[in-house]
C-alpha positions, 0 to 999 in steps of 0.5 A: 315249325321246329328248327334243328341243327343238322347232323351233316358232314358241314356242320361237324366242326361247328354244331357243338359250338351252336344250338338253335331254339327249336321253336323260333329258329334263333341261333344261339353259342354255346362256346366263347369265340375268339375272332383272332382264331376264326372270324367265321363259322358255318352251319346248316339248320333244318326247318320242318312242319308238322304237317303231312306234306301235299307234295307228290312223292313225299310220303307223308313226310312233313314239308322241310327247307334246309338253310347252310349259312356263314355267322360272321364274328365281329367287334 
């Protein structure tokens, strides 16, 4: 599998502040948050496989789930 943040119109705000390790999926910030500000953020991530899909319709394309999540900030 292989993670990527998505390039979408949710994520503008918010893939900059973010990156994602393309092997494991973790999430990691790129930026110090202040809770005060914004306790919350939102991002979309892609995971895909490398495989041709089986799939009807799929052109070949690899299998691939698409997860927009809320990362809450706290203490």
């Amino acid at each position: 599998m292989l993670y990527k943040i998505i390039d979408s119109d949710r994520n503008i705000e918010n893939k900059n502040k973010f990156e994602v390790n393309e092997q494991t999926g973790e999430i990691f910030t790129k930026v110090v948050f202040d809770r005060e500000t914004q306790g919350a953020y939102a991002l979309e991530v892609e995971a895909r496989d490398g495989s041709p899909s089986a799939r009807p319709n799929s052109n070949n394309q690899p299998n691939s789930g698409k997860f927009f999540g809320k990362i809450s900030l706290c203490c």
